[in-house]
C-alpha positions in Angstrom: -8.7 -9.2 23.2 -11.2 -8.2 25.7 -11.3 -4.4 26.4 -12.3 -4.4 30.1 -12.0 -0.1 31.3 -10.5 2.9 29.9 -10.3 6.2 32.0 -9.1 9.5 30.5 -8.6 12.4 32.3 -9.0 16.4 31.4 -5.2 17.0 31.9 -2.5 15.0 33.7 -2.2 11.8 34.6 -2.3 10.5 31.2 -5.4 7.8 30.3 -5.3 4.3 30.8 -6.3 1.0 29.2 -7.0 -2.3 30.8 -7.6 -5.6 28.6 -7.3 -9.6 28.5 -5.1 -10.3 25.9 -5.0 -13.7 24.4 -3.1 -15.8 27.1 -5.7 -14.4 29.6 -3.4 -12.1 31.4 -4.4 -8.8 32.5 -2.7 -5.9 31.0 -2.8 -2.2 31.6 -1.0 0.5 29.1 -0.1 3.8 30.0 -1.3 6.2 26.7 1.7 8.4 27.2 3.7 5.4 25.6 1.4 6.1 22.9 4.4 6.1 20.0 1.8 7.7 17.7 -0.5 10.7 18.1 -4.1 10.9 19.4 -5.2 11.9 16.7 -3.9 9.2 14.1 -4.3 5.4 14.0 -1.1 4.0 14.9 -1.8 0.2 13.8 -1.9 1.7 10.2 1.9 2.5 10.1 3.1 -0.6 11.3 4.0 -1.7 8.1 3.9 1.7 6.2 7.0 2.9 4.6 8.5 5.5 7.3 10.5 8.8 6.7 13.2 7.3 4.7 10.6 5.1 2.1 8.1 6.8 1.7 9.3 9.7 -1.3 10.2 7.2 -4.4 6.4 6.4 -4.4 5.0 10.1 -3.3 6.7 11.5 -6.5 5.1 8.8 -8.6 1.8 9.9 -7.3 2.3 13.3 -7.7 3.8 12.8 -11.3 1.0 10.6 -12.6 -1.8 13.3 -11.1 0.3 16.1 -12.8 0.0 14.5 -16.4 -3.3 13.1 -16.0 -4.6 16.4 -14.9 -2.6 18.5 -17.8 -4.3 15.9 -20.3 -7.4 16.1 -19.0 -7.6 19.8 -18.4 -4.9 21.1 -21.4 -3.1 23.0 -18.8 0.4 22.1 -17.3 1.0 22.0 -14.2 4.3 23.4 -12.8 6.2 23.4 -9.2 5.7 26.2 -6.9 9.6 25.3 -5.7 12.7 23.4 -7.1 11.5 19.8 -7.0 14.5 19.1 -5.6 13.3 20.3 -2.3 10.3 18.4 -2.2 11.1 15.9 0.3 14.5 17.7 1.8 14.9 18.1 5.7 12.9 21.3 5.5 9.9 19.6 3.9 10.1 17.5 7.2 8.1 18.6 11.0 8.8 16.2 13.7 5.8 15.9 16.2 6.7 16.9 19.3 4.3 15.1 21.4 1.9 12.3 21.5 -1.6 13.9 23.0 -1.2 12.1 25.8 2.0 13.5 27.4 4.3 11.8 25.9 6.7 11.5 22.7 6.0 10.8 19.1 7.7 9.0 16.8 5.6 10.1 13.8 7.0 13.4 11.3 4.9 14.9 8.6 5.9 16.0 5.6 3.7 18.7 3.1 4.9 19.4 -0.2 4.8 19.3 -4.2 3.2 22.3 -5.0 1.9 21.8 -8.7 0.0 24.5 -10.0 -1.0 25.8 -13.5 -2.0 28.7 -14.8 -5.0 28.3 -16.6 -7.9 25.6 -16.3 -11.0 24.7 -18.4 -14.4 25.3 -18.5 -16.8 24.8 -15.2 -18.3 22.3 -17.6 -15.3 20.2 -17.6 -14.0 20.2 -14.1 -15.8 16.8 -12.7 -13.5 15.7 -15.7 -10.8 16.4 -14.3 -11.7 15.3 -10.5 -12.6 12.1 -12.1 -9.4 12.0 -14.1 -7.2 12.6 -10.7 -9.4 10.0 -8.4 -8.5 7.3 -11.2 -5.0 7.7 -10.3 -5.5 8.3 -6.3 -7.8 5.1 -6.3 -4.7 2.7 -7.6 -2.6 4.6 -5.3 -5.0 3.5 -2.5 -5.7 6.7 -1.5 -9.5 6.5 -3.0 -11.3 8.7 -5.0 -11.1 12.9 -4.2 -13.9 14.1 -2.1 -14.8 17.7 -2.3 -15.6 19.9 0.7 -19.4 21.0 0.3 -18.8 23.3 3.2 -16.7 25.9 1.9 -17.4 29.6 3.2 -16.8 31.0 -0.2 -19.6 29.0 -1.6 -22.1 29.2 1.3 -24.6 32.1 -0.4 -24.7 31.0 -4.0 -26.5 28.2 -5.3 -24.6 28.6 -8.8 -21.4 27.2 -9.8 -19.1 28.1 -7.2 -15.8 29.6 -8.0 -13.8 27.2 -6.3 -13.8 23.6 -5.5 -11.5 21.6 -2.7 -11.1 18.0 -2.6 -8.5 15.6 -0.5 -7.9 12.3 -1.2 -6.4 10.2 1.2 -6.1 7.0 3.0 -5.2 8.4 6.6 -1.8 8.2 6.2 -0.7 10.1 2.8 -3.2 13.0 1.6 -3.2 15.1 -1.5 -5.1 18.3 -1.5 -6.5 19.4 -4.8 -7.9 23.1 -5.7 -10.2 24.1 -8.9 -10.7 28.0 -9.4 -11.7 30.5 -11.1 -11.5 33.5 -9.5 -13.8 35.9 -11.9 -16.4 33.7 -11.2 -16.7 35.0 -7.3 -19.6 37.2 -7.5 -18.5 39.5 -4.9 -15.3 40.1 -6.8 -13.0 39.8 -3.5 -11.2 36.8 -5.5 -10.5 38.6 -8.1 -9.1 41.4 -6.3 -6.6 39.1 -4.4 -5.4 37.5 -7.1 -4.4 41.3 -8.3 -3.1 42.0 -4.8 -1.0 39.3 -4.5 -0.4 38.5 -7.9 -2.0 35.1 -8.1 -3.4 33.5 -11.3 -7.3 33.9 -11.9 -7.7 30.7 -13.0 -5.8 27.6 -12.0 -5.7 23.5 -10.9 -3.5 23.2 -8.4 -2.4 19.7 -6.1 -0.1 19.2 -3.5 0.9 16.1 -0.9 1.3 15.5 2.4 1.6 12.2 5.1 2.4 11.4 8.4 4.7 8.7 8.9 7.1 6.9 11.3 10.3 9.2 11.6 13.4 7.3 9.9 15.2 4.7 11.9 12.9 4.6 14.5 10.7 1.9 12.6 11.7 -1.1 15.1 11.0 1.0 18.2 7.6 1.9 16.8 6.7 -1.5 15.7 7.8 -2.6 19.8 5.8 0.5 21.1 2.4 -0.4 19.3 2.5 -3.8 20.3 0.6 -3.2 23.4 -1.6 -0.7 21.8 -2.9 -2.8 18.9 -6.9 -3.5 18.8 -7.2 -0.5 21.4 -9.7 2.4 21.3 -8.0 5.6 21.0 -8.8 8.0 24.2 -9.2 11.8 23.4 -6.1 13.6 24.1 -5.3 15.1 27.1 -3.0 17.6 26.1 -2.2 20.1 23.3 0.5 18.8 21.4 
């Protein structure tokens, strides 16, 4: 496929694409047909499980991390709401546009809360990273990468009170939290945790993906077709 122009503009009319696909004919797509978003790779959802699929193998996830991570750390980890609920309508936010001016077809879906009350020593917490990117690695999700960049650990060079790492694959994520809030040397942790009634220490996970919304899997699939192999422009509108 030979990419031959792309122009985007600021706001309206929505970007363009011309290419030479494989018969040699010339063809130009309009972005605002995009059927994903601007900011996600559509060609990886092709042939992901949509809406409807996708939960029998999120809670497998989420229940393998949960007893890896309460056998590595000794602490159980328990739902913040009825697991019931995980994946119900609620769970569930349709986007409501594609960056370029058009629609979406893609909803996204953040949930299973697991959080324990209690964690380890500082000493043991790679441990327990490791222990959780063993399982996010089958998963294909790869290994958890902590954010080295958080504000609450920008003037210390000891161990910082909290660590944050996501695992994903672009498609499904799971955010993971270490803390221990007695270890902020300012003490503002501490006093939040009072304030809101939060624990001091705890591990806690939680999932999330964007997907294809159910029953529209066919349409998608049609949509992409002319988008596949195509750069991605930067949105033109807020959506």
């Amino acid at each position: 496929m030979l990419l031959t122009g792309c122009s985007a503009l600021a706001a309206s009319p929505s970007p363009t694409s011309t290419y030479t696909d494989d018969s040699g004919k010339t063809v130009t797509v309009d972005w605002e047909s995009y059927p994903a978003h601007a900011g996600q790779d559509g060609e990886a959802l092709i042939e992901y499980p949509d809406q409807s699929k996708l939960e029998p193998a999120a809670r497998q996830l989420m229940d393998e991390l949960r007893t890896t991570i309460a056998d590595t750390s000794g602490f159980e980890l328990k739902p913040a709401q009825p697991e019931s609920e995980w994946f119900s309508d609620g769970s569930w936010h349709p986007q409501v546009g594609n960056g370029y001016g058009g629609d979406s077809l893609l909803t996204t879906v953040n949930c299973c809360e697991l959080t324990s009350d209690g964690l380890p020593d500082p000493d043991q917490w790679q441990m327990v990273l490791d222990a959780a990117s063993e399982i996010t690695r089958v998963a294909g999700l790869g290994s958890f990468v902590r954010d080295e960049s958080l504000e609450e650990c920008a003037d210390t060079d000891e161990q910082c009170w909290v660590w944050s790492a996501t695992a994903t694959d672009g498609v499904q994520w799971v955010y993971l939290s270490i803390q221990d809030r007695s270890l902020d040397p300012t003490g503002e942790a501490s006093q939040e945790a009072d304030k809101f009634d939060w624990p001091l220490t705890s591990i806690g996970i939680s999932y999330g993906a964007t997907v294809v919304q159910a029953g529209s899997l066919s349409d998608y699939r049609a949509a992409m077709r002319p988008f596949v192999g195509l750069d991605r422009p930067d949105a033109t509108t807020s959506d």
